[in-house]
C-alpha positions as YAML, in Angstrom:
chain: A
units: angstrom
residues:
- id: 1
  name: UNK
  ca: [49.24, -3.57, 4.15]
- id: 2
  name: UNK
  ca: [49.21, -1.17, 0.98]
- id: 3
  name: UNK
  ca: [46.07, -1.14, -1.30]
- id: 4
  name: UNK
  ca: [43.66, 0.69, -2.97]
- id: 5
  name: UNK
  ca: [40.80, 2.66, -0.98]
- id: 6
  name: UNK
  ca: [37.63, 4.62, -2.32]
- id: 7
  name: UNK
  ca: [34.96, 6.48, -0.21]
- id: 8
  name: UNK
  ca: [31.97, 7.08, -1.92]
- id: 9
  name: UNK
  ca: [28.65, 8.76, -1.73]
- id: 10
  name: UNK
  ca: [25.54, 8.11, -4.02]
- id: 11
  name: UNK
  ca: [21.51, 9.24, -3.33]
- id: 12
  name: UNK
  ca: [19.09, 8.58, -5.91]
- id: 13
  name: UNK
  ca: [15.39, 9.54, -6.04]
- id: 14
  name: UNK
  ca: [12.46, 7.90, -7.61]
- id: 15
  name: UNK
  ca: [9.40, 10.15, -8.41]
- id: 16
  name: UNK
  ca: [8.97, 13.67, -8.99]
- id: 17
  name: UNK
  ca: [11.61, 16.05, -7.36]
- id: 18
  name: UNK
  ca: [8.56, 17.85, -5.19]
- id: 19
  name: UNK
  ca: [7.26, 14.52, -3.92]
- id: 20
  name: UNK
  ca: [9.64, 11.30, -4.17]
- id: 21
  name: UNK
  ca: [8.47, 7.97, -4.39]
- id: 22
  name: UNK
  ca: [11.81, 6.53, -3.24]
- id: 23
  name: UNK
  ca: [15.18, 7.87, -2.12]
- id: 24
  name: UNK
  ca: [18.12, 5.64, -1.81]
- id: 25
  name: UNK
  ca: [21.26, 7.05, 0.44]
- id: 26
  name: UNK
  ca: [24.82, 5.19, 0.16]
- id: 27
  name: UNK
  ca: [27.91, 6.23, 1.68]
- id: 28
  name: UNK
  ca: [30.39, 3.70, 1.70]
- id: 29
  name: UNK
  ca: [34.26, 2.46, 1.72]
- id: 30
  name: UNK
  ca: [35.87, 0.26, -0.61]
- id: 31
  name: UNK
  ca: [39.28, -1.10, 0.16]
- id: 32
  name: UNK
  ca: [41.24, -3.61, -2.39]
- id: 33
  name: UNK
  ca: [44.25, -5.37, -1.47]
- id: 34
  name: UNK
  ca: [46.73, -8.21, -2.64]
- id: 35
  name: UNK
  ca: [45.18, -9.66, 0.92]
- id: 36
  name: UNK
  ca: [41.74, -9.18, -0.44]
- id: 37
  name: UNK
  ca: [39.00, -6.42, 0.15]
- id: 38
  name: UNK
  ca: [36.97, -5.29, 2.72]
- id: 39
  name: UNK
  ca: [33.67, -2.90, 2.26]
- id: 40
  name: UNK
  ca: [31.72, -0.89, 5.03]
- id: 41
  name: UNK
  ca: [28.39, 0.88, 3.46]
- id: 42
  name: UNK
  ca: [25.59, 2.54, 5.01]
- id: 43
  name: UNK
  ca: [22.41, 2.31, 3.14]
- id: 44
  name: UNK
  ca: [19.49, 3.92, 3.90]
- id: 45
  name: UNK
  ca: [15.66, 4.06, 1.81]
- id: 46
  name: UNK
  ca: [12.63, 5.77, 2.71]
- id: 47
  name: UNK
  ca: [9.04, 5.37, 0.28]
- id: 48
  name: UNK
  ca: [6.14, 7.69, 0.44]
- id: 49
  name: UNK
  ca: [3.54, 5.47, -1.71]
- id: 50
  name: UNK
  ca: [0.60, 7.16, 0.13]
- id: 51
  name: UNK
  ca: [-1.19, 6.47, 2.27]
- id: 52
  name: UNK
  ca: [1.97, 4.45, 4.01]
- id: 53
  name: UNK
  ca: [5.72, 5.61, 4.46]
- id: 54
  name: UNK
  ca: [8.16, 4.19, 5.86]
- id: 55
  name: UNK
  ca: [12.15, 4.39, 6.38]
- id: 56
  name: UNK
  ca: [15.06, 1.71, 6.84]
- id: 57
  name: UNK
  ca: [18.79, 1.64, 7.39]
- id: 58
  name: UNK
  ca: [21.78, -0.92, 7.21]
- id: 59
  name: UNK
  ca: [25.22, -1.13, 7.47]
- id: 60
  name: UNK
  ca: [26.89, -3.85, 5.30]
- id: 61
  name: UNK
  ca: [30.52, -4.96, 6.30]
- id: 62
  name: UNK
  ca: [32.66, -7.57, 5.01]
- id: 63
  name: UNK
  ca: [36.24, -7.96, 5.24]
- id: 64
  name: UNK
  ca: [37.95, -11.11, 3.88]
- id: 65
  name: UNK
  ca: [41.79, -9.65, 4.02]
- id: 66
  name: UNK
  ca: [42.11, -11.67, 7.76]
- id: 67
  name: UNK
  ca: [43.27, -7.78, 8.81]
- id: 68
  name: UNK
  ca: [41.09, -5.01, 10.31]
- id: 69
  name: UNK
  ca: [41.07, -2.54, 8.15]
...
C-alpha cells in the first residue's frame, strides 16, 4: 500500500510564558492513501486556573483503509 505519511508535533500555551493557563501537547501521524487514511495522535492538556490544576491525556486512532497501518 503506497501513500502519503506525516508525523507531526504541535504544543501551544495559553497565559503568560512564567505561569500558563493552558498547555496543549500533540504528537501525531497522518497517513493518506487511495485505500483511505488512518490517524494515531496523542493529546495531552494540563490548566493551572488556581486554586485547581489538573492534567489529561488521549490517544485518538482511526483507520478506515481495512489495512493496519
Amino acid at each position: 500500500m503506497s501513500g502519503s505519511a506525516r508525523i507531526q508535533s504541535v504544543a501551544a500555551t495559553i497565559g503568560p510564558p512564567s505561569a500558563p493557563y493552558f498547555s496543549f501537547n500533540v504528537l501525531g501521524l497522518l497517513y493518506i492513501s487511495s485505500a483511505g487514511m488512518a490517524m494515531d495522535l496523542d493529546l495531552s492538556l494540563s490548566a493551572q486556573l488556581s486554586p485547581f490544576s489538573f492534567t489529561a491525556s488521549f490517544n485518538l486512532l482511526f483507520n478506515t483503509t481495512s489495512q493496519d497501518i
